[in-house]
Backbone bond lengths (Angstrom), bond angles and torsions (degrees), N, CA, C in turn:
res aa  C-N    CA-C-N  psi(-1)  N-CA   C-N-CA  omega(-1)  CA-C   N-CA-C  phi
1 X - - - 1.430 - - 1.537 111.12 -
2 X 1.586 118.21 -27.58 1.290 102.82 -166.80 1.754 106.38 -95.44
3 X 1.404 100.04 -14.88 1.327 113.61 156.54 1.550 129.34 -35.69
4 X 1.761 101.28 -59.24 1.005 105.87 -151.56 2.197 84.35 -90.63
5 X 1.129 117.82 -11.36 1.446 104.14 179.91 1.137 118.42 -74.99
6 X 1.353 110.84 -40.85 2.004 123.84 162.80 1.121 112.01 -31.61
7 X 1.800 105.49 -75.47 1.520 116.52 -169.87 1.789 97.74 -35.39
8 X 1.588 126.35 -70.17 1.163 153.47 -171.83 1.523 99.18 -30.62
9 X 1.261 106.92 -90.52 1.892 121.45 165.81 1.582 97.58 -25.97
10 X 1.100 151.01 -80.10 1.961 159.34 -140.88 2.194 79.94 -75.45
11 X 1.111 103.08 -78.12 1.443 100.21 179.80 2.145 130.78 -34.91
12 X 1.232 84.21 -35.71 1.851 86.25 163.30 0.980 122.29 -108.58
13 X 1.738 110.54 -12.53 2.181 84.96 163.44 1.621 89.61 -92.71
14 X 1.202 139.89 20.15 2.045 108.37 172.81 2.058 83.23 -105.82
15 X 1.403 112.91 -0.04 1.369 84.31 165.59 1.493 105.53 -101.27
16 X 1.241 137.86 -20.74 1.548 119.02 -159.54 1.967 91.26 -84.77
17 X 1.388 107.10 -32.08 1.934 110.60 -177.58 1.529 90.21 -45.14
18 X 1.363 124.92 -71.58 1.560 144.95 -171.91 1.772 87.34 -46.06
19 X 1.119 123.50 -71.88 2.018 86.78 -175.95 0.763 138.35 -111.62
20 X 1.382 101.04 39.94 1.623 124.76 170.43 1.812 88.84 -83.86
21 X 1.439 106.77 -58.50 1.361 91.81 -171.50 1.451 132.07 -68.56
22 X 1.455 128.16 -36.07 0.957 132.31 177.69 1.806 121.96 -75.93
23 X 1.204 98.69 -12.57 1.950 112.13 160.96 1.320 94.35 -69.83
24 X 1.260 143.91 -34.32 1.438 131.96 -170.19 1.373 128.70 -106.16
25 X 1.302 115.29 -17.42 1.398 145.31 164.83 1.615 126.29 -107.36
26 X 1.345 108.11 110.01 1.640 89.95 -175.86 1.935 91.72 -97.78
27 X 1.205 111.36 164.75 1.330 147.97 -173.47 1.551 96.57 -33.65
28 X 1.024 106.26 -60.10 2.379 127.19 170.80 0.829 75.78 -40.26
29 X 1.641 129.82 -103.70 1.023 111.22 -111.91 1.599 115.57 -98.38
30 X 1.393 121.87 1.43 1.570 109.37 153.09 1.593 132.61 -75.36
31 X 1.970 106.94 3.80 0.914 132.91 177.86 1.616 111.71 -68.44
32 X 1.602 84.40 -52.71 1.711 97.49 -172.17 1.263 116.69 -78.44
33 X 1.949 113.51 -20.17 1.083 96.23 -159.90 1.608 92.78 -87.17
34 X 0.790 127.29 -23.05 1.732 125.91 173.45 1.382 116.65 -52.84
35 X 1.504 125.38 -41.24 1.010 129.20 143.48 1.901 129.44 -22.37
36 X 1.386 76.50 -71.65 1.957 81.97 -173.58 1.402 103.57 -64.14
37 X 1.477 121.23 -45.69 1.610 113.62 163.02 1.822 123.67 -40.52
38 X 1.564 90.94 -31.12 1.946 73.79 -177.10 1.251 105.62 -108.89
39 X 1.888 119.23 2.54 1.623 92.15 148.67 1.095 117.36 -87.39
40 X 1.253 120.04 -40.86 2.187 108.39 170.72 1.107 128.44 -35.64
41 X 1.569 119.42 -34.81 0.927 129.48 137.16 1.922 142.41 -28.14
42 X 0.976 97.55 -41.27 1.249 103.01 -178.73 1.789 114.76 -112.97
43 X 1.406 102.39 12.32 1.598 118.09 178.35 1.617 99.50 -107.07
44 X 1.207 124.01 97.29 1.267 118.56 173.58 1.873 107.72 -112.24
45 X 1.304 100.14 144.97 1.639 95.41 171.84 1.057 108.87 -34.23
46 X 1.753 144.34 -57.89 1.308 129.59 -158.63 1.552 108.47 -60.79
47 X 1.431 117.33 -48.08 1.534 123.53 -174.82 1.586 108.16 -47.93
48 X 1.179 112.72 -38.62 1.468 114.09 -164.05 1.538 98.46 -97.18
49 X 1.072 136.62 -41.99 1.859 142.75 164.75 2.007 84.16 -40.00
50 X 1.042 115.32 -57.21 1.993 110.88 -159.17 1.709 87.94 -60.62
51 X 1.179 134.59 -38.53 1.606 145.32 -142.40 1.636 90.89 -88.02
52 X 1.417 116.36 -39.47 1.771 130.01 178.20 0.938 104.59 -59.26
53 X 1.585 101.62 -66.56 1.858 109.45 -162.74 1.599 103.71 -73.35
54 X 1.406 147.00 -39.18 1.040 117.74 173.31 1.725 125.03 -51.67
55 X 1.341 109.33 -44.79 1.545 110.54 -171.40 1.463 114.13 -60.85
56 X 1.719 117.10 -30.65 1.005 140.81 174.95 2.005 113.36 -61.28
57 X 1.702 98.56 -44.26 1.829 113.20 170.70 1.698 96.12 -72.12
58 X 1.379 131.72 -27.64 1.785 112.21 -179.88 1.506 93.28 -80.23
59 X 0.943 147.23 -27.58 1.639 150.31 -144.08 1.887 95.74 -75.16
60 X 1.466 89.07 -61.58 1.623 123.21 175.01 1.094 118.98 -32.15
61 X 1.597 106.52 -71.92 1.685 133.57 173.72 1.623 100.84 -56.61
62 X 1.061 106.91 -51.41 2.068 106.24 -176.30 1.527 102.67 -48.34
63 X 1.614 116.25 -43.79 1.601 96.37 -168.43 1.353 120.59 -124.78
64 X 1.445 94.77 21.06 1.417 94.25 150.33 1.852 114.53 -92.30
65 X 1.296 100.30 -19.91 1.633 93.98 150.36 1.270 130.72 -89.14
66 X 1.472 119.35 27.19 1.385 114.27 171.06 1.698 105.78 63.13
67 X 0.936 111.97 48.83 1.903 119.55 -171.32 1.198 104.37 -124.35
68 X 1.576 137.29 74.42 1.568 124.93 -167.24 1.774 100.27 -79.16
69 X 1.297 120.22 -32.77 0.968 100.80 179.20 1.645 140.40 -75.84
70 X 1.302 86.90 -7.35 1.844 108.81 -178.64 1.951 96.53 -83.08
71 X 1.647 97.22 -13.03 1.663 91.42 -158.96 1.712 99.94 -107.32
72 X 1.230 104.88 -19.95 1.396 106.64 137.61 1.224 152.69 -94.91
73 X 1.045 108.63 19.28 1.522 128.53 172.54 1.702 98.57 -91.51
74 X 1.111 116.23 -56.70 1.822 142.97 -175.22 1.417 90.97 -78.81
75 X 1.454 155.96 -46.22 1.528 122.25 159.91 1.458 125.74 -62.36
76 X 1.739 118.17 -12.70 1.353 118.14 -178.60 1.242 92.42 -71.80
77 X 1.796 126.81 -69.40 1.112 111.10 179.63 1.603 142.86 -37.48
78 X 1.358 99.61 -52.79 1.471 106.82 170.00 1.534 105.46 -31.50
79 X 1.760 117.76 -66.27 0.969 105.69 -172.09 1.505 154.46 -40.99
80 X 1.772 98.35 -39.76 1.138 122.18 -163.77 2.277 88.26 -85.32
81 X 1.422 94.07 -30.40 1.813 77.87 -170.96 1.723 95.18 -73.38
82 X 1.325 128.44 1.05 1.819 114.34 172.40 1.555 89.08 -97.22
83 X 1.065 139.96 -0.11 1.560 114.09 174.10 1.420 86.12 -110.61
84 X 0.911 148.67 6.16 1.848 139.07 179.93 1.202 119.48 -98.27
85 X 2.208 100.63 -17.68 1.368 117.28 -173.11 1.488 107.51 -52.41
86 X 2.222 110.01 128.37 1.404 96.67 161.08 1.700 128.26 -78.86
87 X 1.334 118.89 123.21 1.274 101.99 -170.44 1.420 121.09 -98.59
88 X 1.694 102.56 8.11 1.922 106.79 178.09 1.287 112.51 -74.86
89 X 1.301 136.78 -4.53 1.469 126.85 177.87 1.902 97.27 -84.98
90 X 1.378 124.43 -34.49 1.325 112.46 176.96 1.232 138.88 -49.53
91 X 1.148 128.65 153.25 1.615 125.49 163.01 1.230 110.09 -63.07
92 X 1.363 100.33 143.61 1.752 109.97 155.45 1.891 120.35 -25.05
93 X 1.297 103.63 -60.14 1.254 122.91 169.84 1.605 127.37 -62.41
94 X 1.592 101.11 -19.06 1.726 113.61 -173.40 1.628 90.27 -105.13
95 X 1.084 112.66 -7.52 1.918 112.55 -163.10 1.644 86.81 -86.88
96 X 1.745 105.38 -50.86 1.600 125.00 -170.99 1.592 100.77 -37.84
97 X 1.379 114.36 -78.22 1.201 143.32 -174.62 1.742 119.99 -48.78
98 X 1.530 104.40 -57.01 1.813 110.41 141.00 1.392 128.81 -11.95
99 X 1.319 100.69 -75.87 1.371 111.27 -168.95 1.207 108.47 -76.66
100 X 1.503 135.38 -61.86 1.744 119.85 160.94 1.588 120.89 -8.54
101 X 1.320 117.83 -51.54 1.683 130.61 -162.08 1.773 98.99 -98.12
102 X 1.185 107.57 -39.86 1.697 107.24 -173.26 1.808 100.01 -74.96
103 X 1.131 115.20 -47.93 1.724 101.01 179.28 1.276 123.04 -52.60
104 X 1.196 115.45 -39.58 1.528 135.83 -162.48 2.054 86.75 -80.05
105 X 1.177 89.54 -76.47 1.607 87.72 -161.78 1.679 115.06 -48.05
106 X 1.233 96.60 -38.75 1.885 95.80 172.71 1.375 102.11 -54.06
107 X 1.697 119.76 -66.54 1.628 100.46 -169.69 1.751 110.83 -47.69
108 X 1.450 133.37 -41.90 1.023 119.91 172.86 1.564 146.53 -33.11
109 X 1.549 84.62 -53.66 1.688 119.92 163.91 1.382 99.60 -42.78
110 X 1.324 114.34 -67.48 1.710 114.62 -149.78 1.158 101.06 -79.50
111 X 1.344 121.78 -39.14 1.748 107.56 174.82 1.352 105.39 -73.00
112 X 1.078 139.88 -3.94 1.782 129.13 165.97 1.559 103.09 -81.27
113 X 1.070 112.96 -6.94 1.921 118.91 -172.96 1.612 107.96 -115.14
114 X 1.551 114.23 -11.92 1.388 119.83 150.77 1.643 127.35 -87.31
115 X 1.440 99.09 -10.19 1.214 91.02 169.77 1.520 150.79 -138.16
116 X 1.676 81.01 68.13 1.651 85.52 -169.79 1.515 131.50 -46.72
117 X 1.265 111.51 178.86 1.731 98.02 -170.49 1.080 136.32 28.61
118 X 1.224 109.02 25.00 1.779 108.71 154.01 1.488 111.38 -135.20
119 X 1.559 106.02 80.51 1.707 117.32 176.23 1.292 104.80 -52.85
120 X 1.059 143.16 -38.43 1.852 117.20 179.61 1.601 105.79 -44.91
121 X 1.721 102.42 -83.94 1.266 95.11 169.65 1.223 146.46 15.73
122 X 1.672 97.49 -96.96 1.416 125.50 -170.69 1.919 95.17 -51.54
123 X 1.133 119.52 -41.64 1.604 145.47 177.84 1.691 104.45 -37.83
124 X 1.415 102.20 -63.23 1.203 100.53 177.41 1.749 127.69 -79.23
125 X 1.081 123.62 -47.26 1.448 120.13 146.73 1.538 111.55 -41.15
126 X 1.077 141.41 11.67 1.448 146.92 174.55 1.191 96.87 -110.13
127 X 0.943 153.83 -46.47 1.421 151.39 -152.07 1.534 103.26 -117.28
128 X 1.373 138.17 -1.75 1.476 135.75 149.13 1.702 102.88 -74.08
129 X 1.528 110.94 -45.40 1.963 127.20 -167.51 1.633 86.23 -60.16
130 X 0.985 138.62 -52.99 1.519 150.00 -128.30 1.664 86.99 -89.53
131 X 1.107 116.11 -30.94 1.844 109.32 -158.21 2.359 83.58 -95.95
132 X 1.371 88.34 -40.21 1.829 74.69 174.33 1.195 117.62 -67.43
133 X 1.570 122.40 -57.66 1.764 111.36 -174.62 1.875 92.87 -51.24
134 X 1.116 126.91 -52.76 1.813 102.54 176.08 1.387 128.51 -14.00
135 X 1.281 84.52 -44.25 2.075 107.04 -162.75 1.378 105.76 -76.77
136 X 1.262 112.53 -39.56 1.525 135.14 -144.48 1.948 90.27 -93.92
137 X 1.409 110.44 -29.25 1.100 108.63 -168.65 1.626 110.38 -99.15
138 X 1.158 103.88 -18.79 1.784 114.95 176.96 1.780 88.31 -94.58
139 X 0.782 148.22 28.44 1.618 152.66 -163.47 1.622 98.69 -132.67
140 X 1.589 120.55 -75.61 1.384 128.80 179.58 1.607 126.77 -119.00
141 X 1.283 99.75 4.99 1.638 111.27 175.15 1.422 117.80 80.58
142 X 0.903 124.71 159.07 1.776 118.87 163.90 1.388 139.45 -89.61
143 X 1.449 101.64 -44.12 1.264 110.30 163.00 1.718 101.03 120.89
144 X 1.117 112.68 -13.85 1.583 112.46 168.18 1.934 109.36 -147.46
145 X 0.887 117.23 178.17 1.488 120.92 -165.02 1.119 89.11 -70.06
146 X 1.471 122.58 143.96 2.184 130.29 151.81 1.531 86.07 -101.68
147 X 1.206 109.92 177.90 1.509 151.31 129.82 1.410 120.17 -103.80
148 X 1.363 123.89 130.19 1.617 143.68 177.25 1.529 90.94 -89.20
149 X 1.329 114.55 135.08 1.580 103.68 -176.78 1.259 96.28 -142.29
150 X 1.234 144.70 160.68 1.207 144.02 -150.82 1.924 116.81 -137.89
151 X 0.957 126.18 107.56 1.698 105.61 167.96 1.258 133.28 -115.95
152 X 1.602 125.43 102.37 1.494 133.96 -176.08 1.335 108.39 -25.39
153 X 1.466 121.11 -31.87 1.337 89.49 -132.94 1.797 90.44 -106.71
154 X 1.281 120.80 -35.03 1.171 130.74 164.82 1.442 119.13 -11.93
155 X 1.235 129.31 107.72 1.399 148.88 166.69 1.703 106.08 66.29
156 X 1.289 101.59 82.63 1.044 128.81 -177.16 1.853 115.67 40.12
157 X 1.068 112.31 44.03 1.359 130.37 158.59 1.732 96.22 90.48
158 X 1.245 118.50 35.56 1.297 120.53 -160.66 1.774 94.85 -108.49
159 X 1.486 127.76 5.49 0.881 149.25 -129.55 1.906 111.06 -18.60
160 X 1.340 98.59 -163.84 1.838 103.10 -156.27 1.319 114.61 -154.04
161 X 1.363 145.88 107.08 1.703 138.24 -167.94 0.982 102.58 -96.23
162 X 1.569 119.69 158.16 1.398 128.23 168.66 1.405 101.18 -143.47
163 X 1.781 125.64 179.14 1.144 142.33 169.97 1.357 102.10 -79.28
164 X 1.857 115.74 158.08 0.862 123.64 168.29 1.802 102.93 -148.54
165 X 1.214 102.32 152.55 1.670 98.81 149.96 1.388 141.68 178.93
166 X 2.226 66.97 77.34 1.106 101.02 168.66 1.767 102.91 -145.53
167 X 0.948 115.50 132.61 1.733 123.39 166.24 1.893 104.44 -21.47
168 X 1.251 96.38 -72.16 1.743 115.30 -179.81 1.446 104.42 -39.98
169 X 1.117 100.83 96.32 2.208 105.98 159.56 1.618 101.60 -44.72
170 X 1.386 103.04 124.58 1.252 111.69 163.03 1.751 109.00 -133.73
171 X 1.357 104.82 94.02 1.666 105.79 -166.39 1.678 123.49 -50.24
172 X 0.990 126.01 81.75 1.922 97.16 178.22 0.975 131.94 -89.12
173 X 1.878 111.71 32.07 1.707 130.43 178.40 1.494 76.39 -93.84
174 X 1.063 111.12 -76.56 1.939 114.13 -162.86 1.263 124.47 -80.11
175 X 1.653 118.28 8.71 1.692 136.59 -175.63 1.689 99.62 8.75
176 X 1.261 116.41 -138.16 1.495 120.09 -146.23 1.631 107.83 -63.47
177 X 1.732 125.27 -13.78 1.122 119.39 -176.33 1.337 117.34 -86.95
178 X 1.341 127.53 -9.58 1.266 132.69 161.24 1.571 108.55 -153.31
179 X 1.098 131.24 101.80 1.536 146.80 -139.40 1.595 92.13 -114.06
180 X 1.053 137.95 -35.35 1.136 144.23 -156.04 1.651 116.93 -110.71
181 X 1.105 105.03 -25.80 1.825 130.23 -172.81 1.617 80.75 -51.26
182 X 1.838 116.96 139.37 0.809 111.33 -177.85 1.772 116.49 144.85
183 X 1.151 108.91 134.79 1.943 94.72 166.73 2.241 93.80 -148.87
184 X 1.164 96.10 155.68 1.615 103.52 158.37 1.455 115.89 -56.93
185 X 1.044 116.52 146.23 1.447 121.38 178.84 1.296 103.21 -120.57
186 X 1.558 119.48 -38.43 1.422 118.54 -163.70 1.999 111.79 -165.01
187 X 1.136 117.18 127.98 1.637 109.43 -174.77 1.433 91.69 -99.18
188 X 1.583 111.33 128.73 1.636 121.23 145.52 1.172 139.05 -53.61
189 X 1.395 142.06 125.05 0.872 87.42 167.99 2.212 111.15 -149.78
């Protein structure tokens, strides 16, 4: 008898649990929400910091070849991936720190993506962007080695760092007129 009251009792609460839940959940949407859990999941600051810093390494490469339009094409992007950034996997403290470097560097981005053909410019908004992905990268990492590379001579000897990653100075303060101007300052890693 006390058998059969257990079994009885275990049998009507796994039915009222069962429509308690499904009165409140239809079929969609515990579908989706598992979904959005396993892409949030799989969006971590570092993934999306690697997604920055590459668009940020074509930006680089564009003007140190004297390429404003490749370097505005690669600050539009940049831009739009700091406003696309997900920022719910961060800390309070990584959200803090985020947003300081993500406002600044997006406006940078986008005015390097407004302004094609005019390499000074785009040059100098490069070298404000250049000191944030720093931040941004000592913040969530990259995901492969940089080089911090340094150039004296850049804005009137006031000099200017950028990312690299590659050993080889490839200047994009002084692109094809001095390609080489340049030393490491610091490896990421």
């Amino acid at each position: 008898m006390k058998k059969s009251f257990i079994i009885l009792t275990l049998a009507v609460a796994i039915l009222a649990i069962a429509a308690c839940n499904s009165s409140s959940k239809s079929p969609h949407s515990t579908a989706e929400s598992d979904t959005a859990k396993t892409s949030a999941a799989n969006i971590t600051p570092l993934a999306t910091s690697k997604a920055l810093v590459e668009d940020y390494l074509k930006l680089k490469n564009a003007l140190a070849k004297d390429n404003s339009d490749d370097a505005a094409t690669a600050g539009r992007s940049l831009a739009d991936g700091f406003a696309k950034f997900d920022r719910s996997a961060l800390t309070v403290e990584q959200q803090k720190s985020f947003t300081d470097i993500a406002d600044d560097a997006q406006e940078m981005a986008k005015h390097i993506g407004e302004s094609a053909g005019k390499l000074p410019h785009q040059r100098e908004h490069f070298d404000i962007l250049s000191k944030d992905m720093y931040d941004m990268v000592k913040l969530f990492g990259a995901g492969q080695p940089l080089y911090v590379d340094r150039c004296p001579m850049y804005n009137d000897k006031k000099s200017a760092i950028w990312l690299s990653e590659t050993k080889a100075i490839s200047n994009p303060y002084l692109g094809t007129d001095m390609p080489t101007c340049g030393i490491i300052k610091e490896e990421l890693k």
